[in-house]
C-alpha positions in Angstrom: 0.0 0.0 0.0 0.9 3.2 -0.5 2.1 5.0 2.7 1.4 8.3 2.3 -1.6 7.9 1.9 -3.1 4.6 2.1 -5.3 5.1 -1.1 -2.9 3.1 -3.3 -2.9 -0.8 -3.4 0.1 -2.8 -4.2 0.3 -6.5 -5.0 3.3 -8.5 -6.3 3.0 -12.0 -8.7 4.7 -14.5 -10.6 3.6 -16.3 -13.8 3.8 -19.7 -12.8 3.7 -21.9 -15.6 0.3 -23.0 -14.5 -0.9 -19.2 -15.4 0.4 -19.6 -19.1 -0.4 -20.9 -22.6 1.0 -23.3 -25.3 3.3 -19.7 -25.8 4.2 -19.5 -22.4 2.5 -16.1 -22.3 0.4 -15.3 -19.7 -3.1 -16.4 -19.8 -6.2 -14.0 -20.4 -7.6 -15.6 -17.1 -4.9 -15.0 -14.9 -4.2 -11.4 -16.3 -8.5 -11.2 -14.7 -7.0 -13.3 -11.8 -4.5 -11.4 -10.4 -7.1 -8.1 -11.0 -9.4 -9.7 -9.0 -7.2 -10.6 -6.3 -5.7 -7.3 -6.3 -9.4 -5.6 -5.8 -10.2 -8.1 -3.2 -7.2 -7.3 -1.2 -7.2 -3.3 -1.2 -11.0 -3.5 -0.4 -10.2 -5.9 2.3 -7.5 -3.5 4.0 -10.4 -1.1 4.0 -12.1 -3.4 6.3 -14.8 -4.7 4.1 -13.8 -8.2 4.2 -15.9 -10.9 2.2 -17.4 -11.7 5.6 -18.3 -8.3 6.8 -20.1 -7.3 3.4 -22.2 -10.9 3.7 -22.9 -9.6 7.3 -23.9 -6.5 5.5 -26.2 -8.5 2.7 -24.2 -6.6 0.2 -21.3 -7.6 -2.6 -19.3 -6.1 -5.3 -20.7 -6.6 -9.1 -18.1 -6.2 -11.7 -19.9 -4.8 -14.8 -17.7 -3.6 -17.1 -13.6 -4.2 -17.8 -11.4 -2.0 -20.1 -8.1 -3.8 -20.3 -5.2 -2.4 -22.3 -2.3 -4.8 -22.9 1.3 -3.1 -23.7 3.1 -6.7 -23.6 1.4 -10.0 -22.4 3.2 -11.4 -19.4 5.3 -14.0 -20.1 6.6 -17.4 -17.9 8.5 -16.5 -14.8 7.6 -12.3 -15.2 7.7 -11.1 -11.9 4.3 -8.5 -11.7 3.3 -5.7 -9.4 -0.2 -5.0 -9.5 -1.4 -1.2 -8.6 -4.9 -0.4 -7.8 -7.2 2.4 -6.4 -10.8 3.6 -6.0 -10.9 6.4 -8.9 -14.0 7.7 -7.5 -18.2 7.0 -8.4 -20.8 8.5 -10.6 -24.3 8.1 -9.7 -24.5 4.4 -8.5 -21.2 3.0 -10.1 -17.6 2.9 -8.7 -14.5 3.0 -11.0 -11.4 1.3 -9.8 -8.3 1.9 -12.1 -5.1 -1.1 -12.6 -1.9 -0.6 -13.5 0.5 -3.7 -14.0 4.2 -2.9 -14.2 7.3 -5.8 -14.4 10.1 -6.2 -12.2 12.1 -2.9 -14.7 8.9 -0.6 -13.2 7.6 -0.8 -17.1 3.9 -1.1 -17.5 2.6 -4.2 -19.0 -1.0 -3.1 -18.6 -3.5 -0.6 -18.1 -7.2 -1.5 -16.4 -10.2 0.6 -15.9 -13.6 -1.2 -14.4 -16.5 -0.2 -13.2 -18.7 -1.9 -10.2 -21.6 -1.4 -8.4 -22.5 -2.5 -4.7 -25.2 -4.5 -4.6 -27.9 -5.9 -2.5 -27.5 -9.7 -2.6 -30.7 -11.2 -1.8 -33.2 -8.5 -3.6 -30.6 -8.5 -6.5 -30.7 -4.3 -6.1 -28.1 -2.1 -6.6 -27.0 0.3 -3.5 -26.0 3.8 -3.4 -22.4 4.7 -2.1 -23.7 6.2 0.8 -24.8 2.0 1.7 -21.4 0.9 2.4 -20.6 0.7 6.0 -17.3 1.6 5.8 -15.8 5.5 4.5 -13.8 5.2 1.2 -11.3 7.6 -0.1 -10.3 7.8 -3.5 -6.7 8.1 -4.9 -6.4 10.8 -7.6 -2.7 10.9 -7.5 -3.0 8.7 -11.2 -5.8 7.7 -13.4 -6.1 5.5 -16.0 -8.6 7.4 -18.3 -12.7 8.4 -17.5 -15.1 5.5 -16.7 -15.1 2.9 -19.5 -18.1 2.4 -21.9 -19.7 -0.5 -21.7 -18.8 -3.2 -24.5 -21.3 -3.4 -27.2 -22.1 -5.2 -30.3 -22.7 -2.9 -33.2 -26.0 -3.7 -35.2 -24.0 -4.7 -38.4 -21.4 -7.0 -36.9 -23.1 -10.7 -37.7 -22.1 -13.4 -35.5 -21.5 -17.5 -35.6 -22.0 -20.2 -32.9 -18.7 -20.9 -31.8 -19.6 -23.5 -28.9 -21.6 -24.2 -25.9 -20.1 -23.6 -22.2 -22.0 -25.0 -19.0 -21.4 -23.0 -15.9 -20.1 -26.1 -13.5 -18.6 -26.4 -10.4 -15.1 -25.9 -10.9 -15.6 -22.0 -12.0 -18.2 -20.8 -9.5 -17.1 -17.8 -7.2 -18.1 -17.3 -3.3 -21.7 -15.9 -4.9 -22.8 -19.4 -6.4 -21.8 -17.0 -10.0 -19.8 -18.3 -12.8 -16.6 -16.3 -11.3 -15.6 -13.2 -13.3 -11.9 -14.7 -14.4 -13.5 -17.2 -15.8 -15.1 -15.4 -19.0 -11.7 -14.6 -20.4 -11.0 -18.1 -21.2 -14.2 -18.8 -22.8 -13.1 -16.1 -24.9 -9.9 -17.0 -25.9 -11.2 -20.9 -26.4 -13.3 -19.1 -29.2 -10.8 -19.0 -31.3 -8.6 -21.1 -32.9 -5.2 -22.4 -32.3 -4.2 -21.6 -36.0 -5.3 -17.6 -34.7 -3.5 -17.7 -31.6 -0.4 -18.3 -33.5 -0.4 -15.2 -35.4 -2.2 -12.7 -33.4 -1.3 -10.9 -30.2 -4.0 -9.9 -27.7 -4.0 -6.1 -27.3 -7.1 -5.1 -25.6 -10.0 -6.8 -24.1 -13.3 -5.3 -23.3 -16.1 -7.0 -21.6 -19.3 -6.0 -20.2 -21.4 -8.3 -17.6 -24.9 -8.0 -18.2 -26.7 -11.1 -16.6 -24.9 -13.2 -13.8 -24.5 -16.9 -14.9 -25.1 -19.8 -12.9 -24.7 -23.3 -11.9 -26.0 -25.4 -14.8 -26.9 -22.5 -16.9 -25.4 -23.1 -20.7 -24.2 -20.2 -22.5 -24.0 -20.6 -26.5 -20.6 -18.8 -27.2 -20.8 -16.2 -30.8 -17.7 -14.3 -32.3 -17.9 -12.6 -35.4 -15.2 -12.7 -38.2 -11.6 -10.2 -37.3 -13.0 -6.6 -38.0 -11.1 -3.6 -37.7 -12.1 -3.2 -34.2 -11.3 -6.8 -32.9 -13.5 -10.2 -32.8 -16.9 -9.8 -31.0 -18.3 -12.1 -29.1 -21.3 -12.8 -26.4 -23.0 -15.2 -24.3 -26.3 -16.2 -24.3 -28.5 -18.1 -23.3 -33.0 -18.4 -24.0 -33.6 -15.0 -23.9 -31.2 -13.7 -21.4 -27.5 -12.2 -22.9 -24.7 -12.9 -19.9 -21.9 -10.9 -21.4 -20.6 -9.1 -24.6 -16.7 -8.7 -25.2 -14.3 -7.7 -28.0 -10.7 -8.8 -28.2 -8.7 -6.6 -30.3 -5.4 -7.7 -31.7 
């Protein structure tokens, strides 16, 4: 942490070679991973442990990730992790990342936006609900709250496969954990595109939480200028859109 302060969260990793690819680059999940971690941790120092905000009937929702990639990790990379609460608007809390290796140069830059929600009547909760005070950091900033990740109306898009929400990638919520979507991203596409493009921004927006058992039919489009869209969905509900840009 920052301790000047105490507005600036700091957390250190290595890329184990569990966290990589068939590249031995770091995988989209763990880059979400050690994000998530990162979040938990500063909002834990805060006091607003996991535990005190069930007390409180209230969680974090993540609803919309801006990730800018500079270099994908690679095996052994030795990560710090900087985080901070870059203020709210209305309802929704933005919380800016910046990843650096062990020569202080950035690897990545993250902004997100959450909300703090009521977790039985499935409500969001104004600022003013969380129990605890929160500053915010405005010593850096990543850029202004990030848009949420749409599909625009003349992008078509293909069944790529079906993914059932199991065990194995549920989070403390019973909820397809958040980490979780970037590989069913990246298992969109194929090995033959792996091998010849590198991931330089993701974008994902998290519109319906997915469940155990629920199946999501996975769609990408065709490599446009902007990236390859994809989305989730599932009857009539849509769980999530995303673009990868390369």
């Amino acid at each position: 942490m920052d301790k000047l302060n105490n507005l600036l969260w700091t957390e250190q990793f290595e890329v184990q070679a569990s966290d990589t690819d068939c590249r031995s680059q770091a995988k989209l999940s763990f880059i979400l991973e050690i994000l998530q971690r990162t979040a938990d941790a500063a909002v834990n120092a805060l006091g607003l442990s996991l535990e005190k905000m069930l007390e409180n009937g209230m969680g974090w929702m993540l609803i919309t990730l801006d990730l800018e990639i500079r270099r994908m990790p690679r095996l052994n990379d030795q990560l710090t992790v900087h985080t901070w609460s870059k203020g709210t608007k209305g309802a929704l809390w933005q919380r800016d990342y910046r990843i650096y290796d062990k020569n202080d140069i950035e690897v990545a830059a993250v902004r997100s936006v959450w909300a703090l929600v009521d977790i039985e009547k499935r409500k969001i909760l104004r600022p003013a609900a969380i129990p605890v005070p929160v500053n915010h950091y405005s010593g850096d900033s990543v850029g202004i709250m990030p848009d949420k990740a749409t599909i625009p109306d003349d992008i078509s898009l293909q069944e790529a496969y079906p993914y059932k929400v199991r065990f194995s990638s549920l989070d403390s919520n019973l909820h397809l954990n958040n980490a979780r979507y970037g590989e069913i991203c990246c298992d969109a596409l194929s090995l033959e595109e792996w091998g010849v493009k590198e991931l330089k921004r993701f974008r994902i927006t998290y519109v319906q939480e997915a469940r155990l058992g629920d199946v999501l039919q996975i769609q990408r489009s065709a490599l446009t200028n902007e990236g390859i869209y994809m989305q989730g969905s599932g009857g009539d509900k849509v769980f999530f859109t995303a673009c990868l840009e390369f």
